[in-house]
N, C-alpha and C positions, 0 to 999 in steps of 0.2 A: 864676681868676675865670670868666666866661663868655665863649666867644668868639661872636662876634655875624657871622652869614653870612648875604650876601645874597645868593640865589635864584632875582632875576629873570634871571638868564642861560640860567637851564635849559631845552633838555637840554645846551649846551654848553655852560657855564663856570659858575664860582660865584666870590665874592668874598669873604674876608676881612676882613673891614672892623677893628674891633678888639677884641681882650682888654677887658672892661669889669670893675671890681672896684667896689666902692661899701666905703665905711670912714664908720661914725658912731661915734665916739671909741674906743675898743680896740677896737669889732666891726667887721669884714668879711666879707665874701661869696666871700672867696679859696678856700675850699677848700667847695663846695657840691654834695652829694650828688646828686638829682637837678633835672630842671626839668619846670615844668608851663607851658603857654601856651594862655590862654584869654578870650576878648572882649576881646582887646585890653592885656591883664594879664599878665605874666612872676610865676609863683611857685617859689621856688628852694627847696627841702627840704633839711633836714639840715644846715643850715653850720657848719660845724665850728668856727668863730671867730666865730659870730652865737649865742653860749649860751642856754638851753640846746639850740639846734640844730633850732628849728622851721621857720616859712615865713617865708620873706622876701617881702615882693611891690615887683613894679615897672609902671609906667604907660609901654606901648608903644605906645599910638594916636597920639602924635601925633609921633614918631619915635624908631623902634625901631632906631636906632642910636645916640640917649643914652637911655636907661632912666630914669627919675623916681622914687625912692623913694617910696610912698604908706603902706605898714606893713608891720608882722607878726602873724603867728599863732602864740601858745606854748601848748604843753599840758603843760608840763613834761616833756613824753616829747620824748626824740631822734623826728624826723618822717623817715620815708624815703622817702615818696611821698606824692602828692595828685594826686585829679583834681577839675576843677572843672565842674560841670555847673548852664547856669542861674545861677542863686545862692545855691547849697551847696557848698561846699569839703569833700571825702571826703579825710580824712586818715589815713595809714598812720602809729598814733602809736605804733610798735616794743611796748614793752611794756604799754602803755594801752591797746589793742587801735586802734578805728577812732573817727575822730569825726567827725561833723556841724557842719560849720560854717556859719554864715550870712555872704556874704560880701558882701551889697548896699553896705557902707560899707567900704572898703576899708582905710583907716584905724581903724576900729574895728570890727572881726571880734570874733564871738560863738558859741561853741560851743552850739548847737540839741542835740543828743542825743550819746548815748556807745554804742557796741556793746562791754561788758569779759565778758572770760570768761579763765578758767585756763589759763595757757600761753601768751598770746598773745605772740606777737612779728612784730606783724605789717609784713610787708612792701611789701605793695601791697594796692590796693580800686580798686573799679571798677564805677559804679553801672548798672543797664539804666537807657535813656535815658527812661523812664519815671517814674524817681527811686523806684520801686518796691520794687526789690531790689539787695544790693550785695553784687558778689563778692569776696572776700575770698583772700589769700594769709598762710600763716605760714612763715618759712624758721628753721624748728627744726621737730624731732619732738615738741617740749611737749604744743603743742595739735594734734599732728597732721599729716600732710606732704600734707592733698588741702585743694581749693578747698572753703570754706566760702561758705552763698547764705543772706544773711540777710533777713530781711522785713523792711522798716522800720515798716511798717502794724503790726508787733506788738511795735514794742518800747516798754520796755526788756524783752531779753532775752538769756538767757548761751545759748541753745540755738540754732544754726542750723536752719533748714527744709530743707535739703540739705547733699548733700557727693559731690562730685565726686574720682574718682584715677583713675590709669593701673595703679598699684601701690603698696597701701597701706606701702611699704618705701621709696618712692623720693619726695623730698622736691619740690612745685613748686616755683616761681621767680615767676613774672609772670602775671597774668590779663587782656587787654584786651577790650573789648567791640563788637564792631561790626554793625551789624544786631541779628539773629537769634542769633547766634554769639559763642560766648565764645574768645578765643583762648589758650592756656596755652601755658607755659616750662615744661619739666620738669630736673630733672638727671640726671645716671647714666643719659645715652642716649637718652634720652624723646624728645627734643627739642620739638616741635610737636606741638601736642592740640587738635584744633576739637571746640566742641560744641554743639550744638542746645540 
């Protein structure tokens, strides 16, 4: 499930509070891929016993040590990450490439646009805070092993506006965005990649 830590002791201690699992009739959240936390909202990705394995969300404003069921998001695609900026949900939908979600009703989430192109298997996105452009990661060589930057102002479109590598042989991992700066995972040694 998730384990739920609390923080306020830092820098010298942290607490354990507990393992939380949530079960609505065969589905659980026991075995859940990654997690997003944003306004106040827990979105869990990928759950492996929440089929087909998209977002789960939870309500943590009013204490974030019981978690509140409010919905989900399916796109039929296994989901590996999301981030949530505002009130658009950027989903890493594995083989559906990336989606646009509108996420103001949280019980009833709406897929606003699609980014699909050949190959994709995408594993994480990550929009500039702008809501302008969204970087994009694939972990396969299908559609290519460097950061894909796509414009949202022009879609729909299968063609990204850039593309970023270290080495078009060595496949990324993760893109986060903060400031200015795109921060990148690489494998086979790369490790850490900043970029203007």
């Amino acid at each position: 499930g998730v384990q739920i830590i609390d923080l306020s002791g830092l820098p010298t201690s942290v607490r354990h509070v507990r393992n939380f699992n949530y079960t609505s009739g065969s589905k659980n959240i026991l075995r859940s891929h990654t997690i997003d936390i944003a306004d106040g909202f827990m979105y869990l990705n990928g759950c492996a016993n929440w089929p087909p394995g998209g977002t789960v969300i939870f309500d943590l404003r009013n204490n974030p040590e019981n978690p509140q069921y409010v919905g989900e998001y399916q796109t039929g695609q296994w989901v590996h990450d999301c981030y949530v900026l505002r009130d658009t949900m950027y989903v890493a939908g594995w083989n559906g490439g990336v989606y646009l979600a509108d996420v103001r009703n949280k019980a009833s989430i709406r897929t606003v646009g699609r980014i699909a192109y050949s190959g994709a298997a995408t594993h994480n996105v990550w929009p500039t805070q702008d809501g302008r452009y969204v970087l994009k990661t694939d972990e396969n060589s299908r559609a290519g092993d460097d950061v894909k930057v796509w414009d949202l102002a022009a879609q729909p479109s299968t063609t990204p506006v850039a593309r970023f590598t270290v080495n078009p042989t060595v496949t990324v991992h993760n893109v986060f965005i903060r400031g200015n700066y795109a921060y990148t995972s690489w494998f086979n040694g790369y490790g850490l990649q900043i970029w203007n």
